[in-house]
N, CA, C and O atoms as CSV, one atom per row, in Angstrom:
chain,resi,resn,atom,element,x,y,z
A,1,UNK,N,N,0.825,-1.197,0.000
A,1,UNK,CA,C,0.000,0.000,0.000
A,1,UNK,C,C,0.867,1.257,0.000
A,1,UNK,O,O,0.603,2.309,-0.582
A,2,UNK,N,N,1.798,1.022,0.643
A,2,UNK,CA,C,2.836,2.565,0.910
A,2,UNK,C,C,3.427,2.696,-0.752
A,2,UNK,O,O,3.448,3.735,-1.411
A,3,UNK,N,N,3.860,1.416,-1.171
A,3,UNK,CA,C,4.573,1.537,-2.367
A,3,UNK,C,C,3.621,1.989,-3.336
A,3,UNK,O,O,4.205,2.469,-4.308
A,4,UNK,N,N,2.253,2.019,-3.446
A,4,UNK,CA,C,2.010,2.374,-4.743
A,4,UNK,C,C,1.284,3.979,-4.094
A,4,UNK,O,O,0.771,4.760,-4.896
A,5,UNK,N,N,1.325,4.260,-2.799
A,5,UNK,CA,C,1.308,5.595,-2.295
A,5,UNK,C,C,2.342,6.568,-2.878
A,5,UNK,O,O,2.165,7.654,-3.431
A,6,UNK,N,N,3.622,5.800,-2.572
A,6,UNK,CA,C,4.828,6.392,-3.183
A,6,UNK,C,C,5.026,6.152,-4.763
A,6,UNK,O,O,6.001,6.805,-5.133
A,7,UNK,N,N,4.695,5.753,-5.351
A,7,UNK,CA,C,4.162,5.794,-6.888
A,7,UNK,C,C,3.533,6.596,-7.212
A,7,UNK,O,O,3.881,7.332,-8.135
A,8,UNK,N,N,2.382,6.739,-6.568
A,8,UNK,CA,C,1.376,8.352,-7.088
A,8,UNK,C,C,2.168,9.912,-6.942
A,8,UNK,O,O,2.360,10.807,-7.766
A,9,UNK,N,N,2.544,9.758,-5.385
A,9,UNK,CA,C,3.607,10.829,-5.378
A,9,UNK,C,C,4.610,10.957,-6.042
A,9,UNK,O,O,5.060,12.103,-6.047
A,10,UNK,N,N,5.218,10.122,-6.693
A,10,UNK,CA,C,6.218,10.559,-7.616
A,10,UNK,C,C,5.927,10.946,-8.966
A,10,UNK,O,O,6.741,11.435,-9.749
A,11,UNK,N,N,4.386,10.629,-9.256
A,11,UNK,CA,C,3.688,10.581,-10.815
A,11,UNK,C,C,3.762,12.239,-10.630
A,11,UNK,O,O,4.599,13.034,-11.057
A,12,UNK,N,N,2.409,12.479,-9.726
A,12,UNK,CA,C,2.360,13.796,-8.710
A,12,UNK,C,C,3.381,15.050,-9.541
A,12,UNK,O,O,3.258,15.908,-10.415
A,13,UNK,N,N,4.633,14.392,-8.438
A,13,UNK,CA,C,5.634,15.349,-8.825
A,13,UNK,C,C,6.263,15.546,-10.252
A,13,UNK,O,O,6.596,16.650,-10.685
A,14,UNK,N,N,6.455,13.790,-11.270
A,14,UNK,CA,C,6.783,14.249,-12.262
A,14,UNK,C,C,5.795,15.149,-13.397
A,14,UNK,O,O,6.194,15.710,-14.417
A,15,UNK,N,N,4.565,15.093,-12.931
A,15,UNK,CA,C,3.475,15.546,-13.792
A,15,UNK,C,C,3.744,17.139,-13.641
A,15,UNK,O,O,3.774,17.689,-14.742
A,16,UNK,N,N,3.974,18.137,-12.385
A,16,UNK,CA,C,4.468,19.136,-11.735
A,16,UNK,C,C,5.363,19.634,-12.381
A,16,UNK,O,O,5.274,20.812,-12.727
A,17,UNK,N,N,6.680,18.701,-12.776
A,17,UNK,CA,C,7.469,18.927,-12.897
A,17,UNK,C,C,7.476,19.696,-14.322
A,17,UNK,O,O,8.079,20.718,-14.649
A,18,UNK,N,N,6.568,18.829,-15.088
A,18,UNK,CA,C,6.449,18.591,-16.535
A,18,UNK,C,C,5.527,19.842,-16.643
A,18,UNK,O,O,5.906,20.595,-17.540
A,19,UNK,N,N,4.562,20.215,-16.061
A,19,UNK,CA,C,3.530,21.419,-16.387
A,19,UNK,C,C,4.907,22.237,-16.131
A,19,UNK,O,O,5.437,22.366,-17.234
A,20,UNK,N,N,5.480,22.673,-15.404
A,20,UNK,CA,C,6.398,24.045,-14.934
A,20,UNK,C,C,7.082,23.977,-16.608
A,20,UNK,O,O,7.065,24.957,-17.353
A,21,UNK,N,N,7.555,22.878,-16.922
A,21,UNK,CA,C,8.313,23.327,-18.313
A,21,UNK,C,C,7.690,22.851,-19.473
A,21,UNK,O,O,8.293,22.094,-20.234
A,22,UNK,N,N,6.810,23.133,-19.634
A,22,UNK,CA,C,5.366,23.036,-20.557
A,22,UNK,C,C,5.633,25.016,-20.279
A,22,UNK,O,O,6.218,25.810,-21.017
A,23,UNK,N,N,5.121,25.197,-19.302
A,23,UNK,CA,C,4.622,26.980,-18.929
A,23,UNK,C,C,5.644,27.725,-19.317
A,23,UNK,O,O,5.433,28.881,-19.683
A,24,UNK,N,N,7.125,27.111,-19.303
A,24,UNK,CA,C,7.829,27.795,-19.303
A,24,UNK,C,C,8.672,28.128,-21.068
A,24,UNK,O,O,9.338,29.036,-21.564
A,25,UNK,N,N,8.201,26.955,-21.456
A,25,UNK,CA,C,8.526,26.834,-23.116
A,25,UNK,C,C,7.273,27.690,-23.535
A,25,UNK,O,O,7.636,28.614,-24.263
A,26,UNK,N,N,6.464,27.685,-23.401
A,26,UNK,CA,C,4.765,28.591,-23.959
A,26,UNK,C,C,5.800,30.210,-22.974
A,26,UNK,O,O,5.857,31.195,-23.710
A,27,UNK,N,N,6.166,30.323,-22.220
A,27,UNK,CA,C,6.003,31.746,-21.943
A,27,UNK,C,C,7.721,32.359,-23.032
A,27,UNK,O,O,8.144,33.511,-23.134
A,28,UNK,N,N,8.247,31.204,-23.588
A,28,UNK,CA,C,9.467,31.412,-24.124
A,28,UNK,C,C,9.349,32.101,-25.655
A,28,UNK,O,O,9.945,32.989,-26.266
A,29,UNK,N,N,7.960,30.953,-25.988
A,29,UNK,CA,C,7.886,31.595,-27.139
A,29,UNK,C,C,6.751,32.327,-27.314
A,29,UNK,O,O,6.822,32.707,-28.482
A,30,UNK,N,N,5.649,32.786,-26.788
A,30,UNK,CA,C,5.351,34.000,-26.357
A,30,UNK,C,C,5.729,35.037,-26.716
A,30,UNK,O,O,5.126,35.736,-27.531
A,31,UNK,N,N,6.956,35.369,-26.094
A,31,UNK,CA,C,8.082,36.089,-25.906
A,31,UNK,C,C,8.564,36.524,-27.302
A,31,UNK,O,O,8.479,37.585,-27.922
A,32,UNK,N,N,9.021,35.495,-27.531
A,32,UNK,CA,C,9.943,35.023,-29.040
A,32,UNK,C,C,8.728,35.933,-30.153
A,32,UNK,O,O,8.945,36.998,-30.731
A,33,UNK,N,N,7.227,34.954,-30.195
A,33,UNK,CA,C,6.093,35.686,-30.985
A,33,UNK,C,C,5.960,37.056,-31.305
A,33,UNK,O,O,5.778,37.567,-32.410
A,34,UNK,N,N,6.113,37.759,-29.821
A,34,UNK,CA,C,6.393,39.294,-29.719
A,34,UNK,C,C,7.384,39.762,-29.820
A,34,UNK,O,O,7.359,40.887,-29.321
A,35,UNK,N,N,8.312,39.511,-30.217
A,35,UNK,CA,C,9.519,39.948,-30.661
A,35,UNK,C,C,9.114,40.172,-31.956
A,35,UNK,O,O,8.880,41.305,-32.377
A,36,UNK,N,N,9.005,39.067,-32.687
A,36,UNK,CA,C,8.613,39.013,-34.202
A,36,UNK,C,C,7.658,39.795,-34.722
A,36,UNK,O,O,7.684,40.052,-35.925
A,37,UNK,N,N,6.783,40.236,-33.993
A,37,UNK,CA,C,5.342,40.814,-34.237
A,37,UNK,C,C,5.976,42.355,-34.150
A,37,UNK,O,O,5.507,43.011,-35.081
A,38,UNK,N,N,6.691,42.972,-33.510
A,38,UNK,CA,C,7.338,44.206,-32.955
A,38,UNK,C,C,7.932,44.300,-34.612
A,38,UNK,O,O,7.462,44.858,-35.604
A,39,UNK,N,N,9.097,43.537,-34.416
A,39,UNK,CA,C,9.657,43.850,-36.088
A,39,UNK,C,C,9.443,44.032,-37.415
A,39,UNK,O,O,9.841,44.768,-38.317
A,40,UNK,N,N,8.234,42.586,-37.152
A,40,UNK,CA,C,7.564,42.848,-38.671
A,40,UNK,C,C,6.323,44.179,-38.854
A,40,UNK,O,O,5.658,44.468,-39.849
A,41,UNK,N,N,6.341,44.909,-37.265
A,41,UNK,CA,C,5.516,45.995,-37.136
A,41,UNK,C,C,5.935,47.105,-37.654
A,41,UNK,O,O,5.281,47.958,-38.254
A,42,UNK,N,N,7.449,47.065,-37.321
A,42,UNK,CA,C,8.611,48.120,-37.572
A,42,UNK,C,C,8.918,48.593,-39.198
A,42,UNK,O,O,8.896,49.662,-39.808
A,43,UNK,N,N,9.245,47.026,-39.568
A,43,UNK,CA,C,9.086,47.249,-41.143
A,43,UNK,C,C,8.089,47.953,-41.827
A,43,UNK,O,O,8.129,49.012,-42.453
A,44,UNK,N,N,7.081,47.069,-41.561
A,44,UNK,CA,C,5.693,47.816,-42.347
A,44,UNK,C,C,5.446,49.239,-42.247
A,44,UNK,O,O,5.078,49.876,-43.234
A,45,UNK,N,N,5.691,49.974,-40.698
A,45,UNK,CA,C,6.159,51.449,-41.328
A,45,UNK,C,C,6.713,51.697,-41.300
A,45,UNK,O,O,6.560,52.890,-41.037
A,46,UNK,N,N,7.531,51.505,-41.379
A,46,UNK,CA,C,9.077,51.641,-42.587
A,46,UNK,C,C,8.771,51.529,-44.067
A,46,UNK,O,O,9.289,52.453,-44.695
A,47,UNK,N,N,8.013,50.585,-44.892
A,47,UNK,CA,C,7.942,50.633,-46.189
A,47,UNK,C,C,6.388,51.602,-46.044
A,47,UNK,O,O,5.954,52.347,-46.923
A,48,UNK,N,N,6.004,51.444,-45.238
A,48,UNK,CA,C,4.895,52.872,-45.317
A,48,UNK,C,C,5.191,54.336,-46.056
A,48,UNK,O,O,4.769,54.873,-47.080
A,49,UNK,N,N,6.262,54.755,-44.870
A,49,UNK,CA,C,6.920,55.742,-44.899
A,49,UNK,C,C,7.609,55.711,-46.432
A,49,UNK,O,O,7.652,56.874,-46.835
A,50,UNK,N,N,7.902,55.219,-46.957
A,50,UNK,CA,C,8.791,54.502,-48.262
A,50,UNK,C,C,8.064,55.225,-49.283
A,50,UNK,O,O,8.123,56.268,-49.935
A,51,UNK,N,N,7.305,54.126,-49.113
A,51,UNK,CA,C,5.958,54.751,-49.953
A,51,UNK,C,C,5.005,55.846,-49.943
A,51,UNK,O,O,4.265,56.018,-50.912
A,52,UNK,N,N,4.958,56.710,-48.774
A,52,UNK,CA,C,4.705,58.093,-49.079
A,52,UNK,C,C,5.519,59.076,-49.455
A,52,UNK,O,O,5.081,60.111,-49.958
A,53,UNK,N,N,6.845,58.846,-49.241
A,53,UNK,CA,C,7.578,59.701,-50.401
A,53,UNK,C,C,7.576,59.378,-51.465
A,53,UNK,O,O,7.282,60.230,-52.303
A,54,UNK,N,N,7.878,58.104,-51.873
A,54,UNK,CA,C,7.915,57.233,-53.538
A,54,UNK,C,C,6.520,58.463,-53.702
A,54,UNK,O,O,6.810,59.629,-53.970
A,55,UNK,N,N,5.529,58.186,-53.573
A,55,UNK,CA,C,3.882,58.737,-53.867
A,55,UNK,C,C,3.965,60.342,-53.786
A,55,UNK,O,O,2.946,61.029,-53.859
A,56,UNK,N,N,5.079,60.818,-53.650
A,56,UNK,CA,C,5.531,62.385,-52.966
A,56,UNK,C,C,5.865,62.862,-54.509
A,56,UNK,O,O,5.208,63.644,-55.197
A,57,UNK,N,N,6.998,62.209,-54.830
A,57,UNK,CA,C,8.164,62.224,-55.714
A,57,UNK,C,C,7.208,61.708,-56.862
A,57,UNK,O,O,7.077,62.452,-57.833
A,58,UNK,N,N,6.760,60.915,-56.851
A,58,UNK,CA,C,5.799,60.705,-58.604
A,58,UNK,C,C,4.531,61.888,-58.721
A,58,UNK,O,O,3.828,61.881,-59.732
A,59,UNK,N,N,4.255,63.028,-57.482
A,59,UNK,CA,C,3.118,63.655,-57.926
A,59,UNK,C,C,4.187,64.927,-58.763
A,59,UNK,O,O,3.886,65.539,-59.788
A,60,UNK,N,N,5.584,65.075,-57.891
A,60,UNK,CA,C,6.303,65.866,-58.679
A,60,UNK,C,C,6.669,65.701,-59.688
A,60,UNK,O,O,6.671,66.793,-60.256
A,61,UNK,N,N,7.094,64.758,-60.474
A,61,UNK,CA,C,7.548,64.199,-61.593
A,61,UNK,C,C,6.112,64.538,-62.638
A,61,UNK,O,O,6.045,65.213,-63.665
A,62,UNK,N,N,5.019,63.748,-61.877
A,62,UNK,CA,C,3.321,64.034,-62.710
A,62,UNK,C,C,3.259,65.641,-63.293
A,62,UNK,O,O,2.910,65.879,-64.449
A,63,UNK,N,N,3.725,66.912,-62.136
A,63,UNK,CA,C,2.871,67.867,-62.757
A,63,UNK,C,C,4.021,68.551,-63.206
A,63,UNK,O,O,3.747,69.685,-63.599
A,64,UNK,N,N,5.834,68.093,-63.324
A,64,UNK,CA,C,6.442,68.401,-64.279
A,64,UNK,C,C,5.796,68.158,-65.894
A,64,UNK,O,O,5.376,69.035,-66.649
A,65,UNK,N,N,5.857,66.906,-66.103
A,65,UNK,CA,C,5.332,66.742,-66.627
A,65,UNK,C,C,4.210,67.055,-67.877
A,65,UNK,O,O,4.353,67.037,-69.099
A,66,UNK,N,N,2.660,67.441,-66.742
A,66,UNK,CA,C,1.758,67.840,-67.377
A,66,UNK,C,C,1.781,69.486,-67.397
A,66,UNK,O,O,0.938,70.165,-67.983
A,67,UNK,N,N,3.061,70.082,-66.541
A,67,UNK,CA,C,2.963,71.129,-66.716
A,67,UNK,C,C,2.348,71.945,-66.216
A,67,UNK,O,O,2.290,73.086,-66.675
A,68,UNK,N,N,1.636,71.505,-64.979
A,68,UNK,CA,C,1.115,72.167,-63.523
A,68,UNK,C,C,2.226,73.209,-63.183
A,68,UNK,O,O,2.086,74.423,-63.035
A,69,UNK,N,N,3.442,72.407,-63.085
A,69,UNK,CA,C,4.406,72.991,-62.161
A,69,UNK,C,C,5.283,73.510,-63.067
A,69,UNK,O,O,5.255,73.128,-64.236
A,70,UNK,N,N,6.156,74.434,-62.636
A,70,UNK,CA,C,7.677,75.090,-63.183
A,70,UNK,C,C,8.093,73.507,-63.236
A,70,UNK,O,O,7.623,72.480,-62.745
A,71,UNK,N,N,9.144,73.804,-64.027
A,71,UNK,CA,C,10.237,72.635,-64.433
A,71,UNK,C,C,11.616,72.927,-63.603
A,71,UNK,O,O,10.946,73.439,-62.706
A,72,UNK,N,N,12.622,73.021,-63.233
A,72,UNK,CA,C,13.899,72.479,-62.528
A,72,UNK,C,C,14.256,73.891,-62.941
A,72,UNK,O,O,14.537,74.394,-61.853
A,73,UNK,N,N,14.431,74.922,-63.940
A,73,UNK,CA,C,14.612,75.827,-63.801
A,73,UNK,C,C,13.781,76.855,-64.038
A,73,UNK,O,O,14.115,77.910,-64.577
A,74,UNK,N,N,12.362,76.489,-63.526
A,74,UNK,CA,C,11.208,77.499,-63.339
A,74,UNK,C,C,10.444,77.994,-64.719
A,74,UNK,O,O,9.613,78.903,-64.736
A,75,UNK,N,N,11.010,76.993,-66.243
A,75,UNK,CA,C,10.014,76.927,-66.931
A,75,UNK,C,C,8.709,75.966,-67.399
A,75,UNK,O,O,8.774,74.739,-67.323
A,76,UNK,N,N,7.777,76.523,-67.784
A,76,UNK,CA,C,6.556,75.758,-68.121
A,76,UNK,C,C,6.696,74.599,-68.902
A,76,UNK,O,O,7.427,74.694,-69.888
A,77,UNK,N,N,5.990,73.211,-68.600
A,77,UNK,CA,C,5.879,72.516,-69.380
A,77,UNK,C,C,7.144,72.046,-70.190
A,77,UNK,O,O,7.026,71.564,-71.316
A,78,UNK,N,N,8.143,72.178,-69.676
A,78,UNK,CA,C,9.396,71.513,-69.998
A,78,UNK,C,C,9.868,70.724,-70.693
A,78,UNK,O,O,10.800,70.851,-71.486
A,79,UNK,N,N,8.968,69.440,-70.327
A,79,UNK,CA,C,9.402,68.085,-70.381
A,79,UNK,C,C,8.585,68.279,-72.034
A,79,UNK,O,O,9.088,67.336,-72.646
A,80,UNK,N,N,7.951,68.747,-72.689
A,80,UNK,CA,C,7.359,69.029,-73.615
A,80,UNK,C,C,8.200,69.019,-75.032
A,80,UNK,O,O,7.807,68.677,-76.147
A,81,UNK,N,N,9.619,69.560,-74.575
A,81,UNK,CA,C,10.991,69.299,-75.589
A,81,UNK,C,C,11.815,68.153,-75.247
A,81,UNK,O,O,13.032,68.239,-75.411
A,82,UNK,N,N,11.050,66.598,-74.578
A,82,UNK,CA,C,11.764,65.924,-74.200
A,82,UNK,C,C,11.331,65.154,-75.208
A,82,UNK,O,O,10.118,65.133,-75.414
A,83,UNK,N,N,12.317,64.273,-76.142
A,83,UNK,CA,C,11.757,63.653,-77.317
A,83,UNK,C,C,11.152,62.509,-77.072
A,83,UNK,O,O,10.624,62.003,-78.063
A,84,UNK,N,N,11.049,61.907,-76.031
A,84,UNK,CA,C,10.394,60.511,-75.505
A,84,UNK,C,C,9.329,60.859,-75.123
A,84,UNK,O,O,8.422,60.048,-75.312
A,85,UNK,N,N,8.981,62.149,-74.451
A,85,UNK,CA,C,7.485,62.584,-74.129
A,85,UNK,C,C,6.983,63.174,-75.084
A,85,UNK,O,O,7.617,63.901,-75.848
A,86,UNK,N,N,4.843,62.739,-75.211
A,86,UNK,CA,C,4.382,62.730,-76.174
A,86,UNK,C,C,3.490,64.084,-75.404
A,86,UNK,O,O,2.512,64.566,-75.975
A,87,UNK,N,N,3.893,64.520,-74.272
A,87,UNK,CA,C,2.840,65.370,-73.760
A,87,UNK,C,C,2.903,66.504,-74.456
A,87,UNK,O,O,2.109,67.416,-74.224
């Protein structure tokens, strides 16, 4: 009777043992998850940011262009003597 008393208690403890590093691998990568989630957060505005200048820089280029804007040395419609443009 004692011996299989002392059998349960040792199940007991290895079962104990086994949840603590079960909890402790889940709180590891957790951890690890949010790390990853932070960075790939970081990036994204980062190519955000990317892309509102890229989107900055093509409205300037656009009304060179169509001739909204002065050209690079403050004349009209510029790009107009550029032989590749049909504008």
């Amino acid at each position: 009777m004692i011996a299989i008393l002392a059998v349960g208690v040792a199940l007991a403890g290895l079962m104990l043992r086994g949840q603590h590093s079960l909890d402790k691998r889940v709180d590891e990568l957790r951890s690890d998850l949010t790390l990853r989630i932070d960075g790939l957060d970081a990036r994204l505005r980062s190519v955000e940011t990317g892309l509102a200048e890229v989107k900055g820089q093509l409205a300037i280029v656009r009304d060179y262009i169509t001739g909204r804007n002065a050209g690079p040395r403050g004349e009209r419609g510029w790009c107009r003597r550029v032989t590749c443009c049909t504008v």
